[in-house]
C-alpha positions in Angstrom: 13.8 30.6 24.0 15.5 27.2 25.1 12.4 25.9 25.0 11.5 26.8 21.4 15.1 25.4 20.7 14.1 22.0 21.9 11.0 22.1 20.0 12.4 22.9 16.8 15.4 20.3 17.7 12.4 17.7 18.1 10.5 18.6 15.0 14.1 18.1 13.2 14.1 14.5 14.4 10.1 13.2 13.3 11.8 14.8 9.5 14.7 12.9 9.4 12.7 9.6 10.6 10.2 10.6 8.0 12.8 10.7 5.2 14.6 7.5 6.5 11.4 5.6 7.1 10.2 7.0 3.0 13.4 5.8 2.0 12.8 2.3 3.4 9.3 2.2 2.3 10.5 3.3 -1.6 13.2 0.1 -1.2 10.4 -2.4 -0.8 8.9 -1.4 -4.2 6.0 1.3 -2.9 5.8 4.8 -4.9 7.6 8.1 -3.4 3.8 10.1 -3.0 2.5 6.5 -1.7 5.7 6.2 0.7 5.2 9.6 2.5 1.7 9.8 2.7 1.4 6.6 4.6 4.7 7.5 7.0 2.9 10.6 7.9 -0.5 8.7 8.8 1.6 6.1 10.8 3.6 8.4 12.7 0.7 10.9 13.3 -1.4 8.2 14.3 -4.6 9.3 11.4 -5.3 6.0 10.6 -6.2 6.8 6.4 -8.2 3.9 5.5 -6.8 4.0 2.0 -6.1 1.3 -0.9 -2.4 1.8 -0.6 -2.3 0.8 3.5 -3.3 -2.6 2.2 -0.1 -2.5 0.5 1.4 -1.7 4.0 -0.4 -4.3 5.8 0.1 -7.1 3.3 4.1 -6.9 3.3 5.8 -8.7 6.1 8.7 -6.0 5.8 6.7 -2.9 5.5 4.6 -3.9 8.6 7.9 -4.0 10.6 8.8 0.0 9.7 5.0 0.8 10.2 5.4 -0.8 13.7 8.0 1.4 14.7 6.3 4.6 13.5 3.2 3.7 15.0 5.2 3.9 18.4 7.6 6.3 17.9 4.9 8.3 16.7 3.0 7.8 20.1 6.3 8.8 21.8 6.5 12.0 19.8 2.9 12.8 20.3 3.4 12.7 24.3 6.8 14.6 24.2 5.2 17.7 22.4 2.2 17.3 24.6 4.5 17.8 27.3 6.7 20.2 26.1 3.9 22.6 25.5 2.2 22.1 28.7 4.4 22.2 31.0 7.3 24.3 28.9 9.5 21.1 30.2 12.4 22.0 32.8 15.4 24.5 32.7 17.7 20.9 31.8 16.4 20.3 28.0 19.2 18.2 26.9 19.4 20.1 23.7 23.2 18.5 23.7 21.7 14.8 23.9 19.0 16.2 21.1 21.5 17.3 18.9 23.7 14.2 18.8 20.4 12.3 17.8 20.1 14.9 15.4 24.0 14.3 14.3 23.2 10.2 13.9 20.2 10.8 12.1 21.6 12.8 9.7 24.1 10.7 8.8 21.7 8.0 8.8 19.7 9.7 6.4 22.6 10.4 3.7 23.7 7.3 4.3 20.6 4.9 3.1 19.5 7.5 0.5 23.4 6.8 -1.0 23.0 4.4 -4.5 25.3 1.9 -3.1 23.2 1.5 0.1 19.7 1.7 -1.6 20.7 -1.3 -3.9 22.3 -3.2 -0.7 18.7 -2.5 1.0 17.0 -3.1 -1.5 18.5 -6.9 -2.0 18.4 -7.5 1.3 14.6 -6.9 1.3 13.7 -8.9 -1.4 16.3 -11.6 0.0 14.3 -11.2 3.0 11.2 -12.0 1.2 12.4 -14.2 -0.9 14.0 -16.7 2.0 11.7 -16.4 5.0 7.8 -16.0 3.4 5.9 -18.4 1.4 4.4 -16.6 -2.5 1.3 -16.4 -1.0 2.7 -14.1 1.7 4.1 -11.5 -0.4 1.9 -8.6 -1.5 -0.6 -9.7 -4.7 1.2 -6.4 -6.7 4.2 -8.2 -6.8 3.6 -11.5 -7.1 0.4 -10.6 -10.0 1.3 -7.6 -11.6 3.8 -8.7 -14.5 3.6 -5.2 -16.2 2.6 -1.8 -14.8 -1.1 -2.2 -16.6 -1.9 -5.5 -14.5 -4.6 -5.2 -12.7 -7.1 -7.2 -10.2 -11.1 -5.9 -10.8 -14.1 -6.9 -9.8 -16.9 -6.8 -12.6 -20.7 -7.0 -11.7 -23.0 -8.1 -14.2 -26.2 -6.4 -14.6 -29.3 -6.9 -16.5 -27.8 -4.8 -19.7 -24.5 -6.8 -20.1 -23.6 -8.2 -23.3 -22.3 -11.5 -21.5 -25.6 -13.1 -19.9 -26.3 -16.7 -20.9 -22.2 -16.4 -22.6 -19.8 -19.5 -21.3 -16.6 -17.9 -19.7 -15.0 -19.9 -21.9 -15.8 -18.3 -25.3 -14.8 -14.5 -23.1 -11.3 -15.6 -22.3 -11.1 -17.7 -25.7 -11.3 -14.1 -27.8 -7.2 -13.0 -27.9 -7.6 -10.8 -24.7 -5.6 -10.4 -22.1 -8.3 -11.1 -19.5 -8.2 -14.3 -17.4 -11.1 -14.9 -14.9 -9.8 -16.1 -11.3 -13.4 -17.1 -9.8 -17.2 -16.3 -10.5 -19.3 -14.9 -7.6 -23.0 -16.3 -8.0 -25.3 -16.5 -5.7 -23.6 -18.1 -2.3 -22.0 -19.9 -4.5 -17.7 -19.1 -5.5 -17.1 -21.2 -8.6 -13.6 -21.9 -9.9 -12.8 -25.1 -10.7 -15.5 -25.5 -13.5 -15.4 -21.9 -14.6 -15.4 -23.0 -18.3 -18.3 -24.5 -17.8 -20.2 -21.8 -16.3 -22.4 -19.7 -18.3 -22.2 -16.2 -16.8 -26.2 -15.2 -15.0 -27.4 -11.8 -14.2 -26.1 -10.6 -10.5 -22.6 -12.3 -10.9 -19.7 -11.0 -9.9 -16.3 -11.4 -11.5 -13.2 -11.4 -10.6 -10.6 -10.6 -12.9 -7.0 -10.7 -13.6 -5.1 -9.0 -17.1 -4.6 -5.7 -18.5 -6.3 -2.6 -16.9 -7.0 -1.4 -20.3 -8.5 -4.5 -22.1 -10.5 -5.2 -18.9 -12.1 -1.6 -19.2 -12.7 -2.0 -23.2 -14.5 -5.5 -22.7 -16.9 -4.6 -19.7 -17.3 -1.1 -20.4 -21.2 -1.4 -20.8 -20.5 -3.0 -16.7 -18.1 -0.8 -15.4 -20.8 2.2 -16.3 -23.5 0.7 -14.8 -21.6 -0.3 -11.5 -20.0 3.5 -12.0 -23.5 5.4 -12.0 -24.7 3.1 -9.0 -22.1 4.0 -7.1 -22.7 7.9 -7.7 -26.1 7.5 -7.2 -25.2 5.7 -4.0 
């Protein structure tokens, strides 16, 4: 019985340093569904090789909290290991267990409070702000001005519309679609972009609105779509 005690005690811990550490996450500017997912696959040590974890690894801040799940999660792992194994010893500490239990609750009320989340929340993009350079910070927040902003990748294919077209007279037509480089070849061109004159098998990169991106290339992004099903 004691035993099952100490393993619910310990379960009640990894929650409340799941909230805390979703909490934290949510202060730096990363979604709630984003948040959790990603403290669950630090602290259980699943590794998701997802879009968002770039998000993780790309923030100075966020790698410091995915840090100390990775280990605490490595502690925990051992812990239950042992706990089931060897059903631990008659002294369990549940008194020690439940004053960590005590702290962390508090903890937990305390930085979901309003006051707290917009004194975190400063202090994080303070943080940011004084001690990394713009090209440290995480491209969503230093590119993406409004919450269609988007970075895409656009390959051009024997059927496009654009073949032989200078960049210029693309970017020239009142969209909100700027090119950050050309892929051709070997070759990554972006100081004459203006001057290039877009070739079947190049690859561009793009920076503007999701939406007017999608409408422009949509003869590419099909193309590129039914390769990669048939892929």
């Amino acid at each position: 019985m004691m035993n099952v005690v100490f393993m619910v005690l310990y379960f009640l811990i990894i929650g409340l340093v799941i909230e805390i550490s979703v909490t934290l996450l949510k202060l730096t500017g990363l979604k709630n569904t984003v948040a959790r997912f990603q403290v669950i696959s630090m602290l259980t040590g699943t590794g998701f090789t997802t879009d968002e974890s770039k998000s993780i690894i790309d923030h100075p801040v966020r790698r410091k909290i995915s840090m100390f799940l990775i280990l605490f999660g490595a502690f925990s792992l051992a812990v239950i290991i042992s706990s089931i194994s060897t059903l631990l010893t008659d002294d369990l500490r549940l008194m020690e267990l439940s004053i960590i239990i005590g702290i962390l609750t508090i903890l937990t009320i305390t930085v979901k409070t309003a006051f707290i989340n917009n004194r975190l929340s400063n202090k994080m993009q303070s943080e940011m702000h004084n001690h990394y350079e713009l090209w440290e910070h995480p491209i969503e927040e230093v590119l993406f001005l409004e919450n269609e902003d988007v970075v895409m990748q656009i390959d051009i294919n024997e059927d496009s519309e654009f073949i032989d077209v200078n960049t210029f007279d693309i970017v020239s037509r009142g969209v909100d679609i700027n090119i950050l480089f050309i892929e051709s070849g070997e070759a990554k061109i972006r100081k004459e972009l203006n001057e290039h004159k877009i070739q079947l098998g190049d690859n561009l990169f793009l920076y503007g609105n999701k939406n007017e991106i999608e409408e422009t290339f949509s003869k590419e992004i099909e193309a590129m779509n039914k390769k990669e099903n048939a892929s």
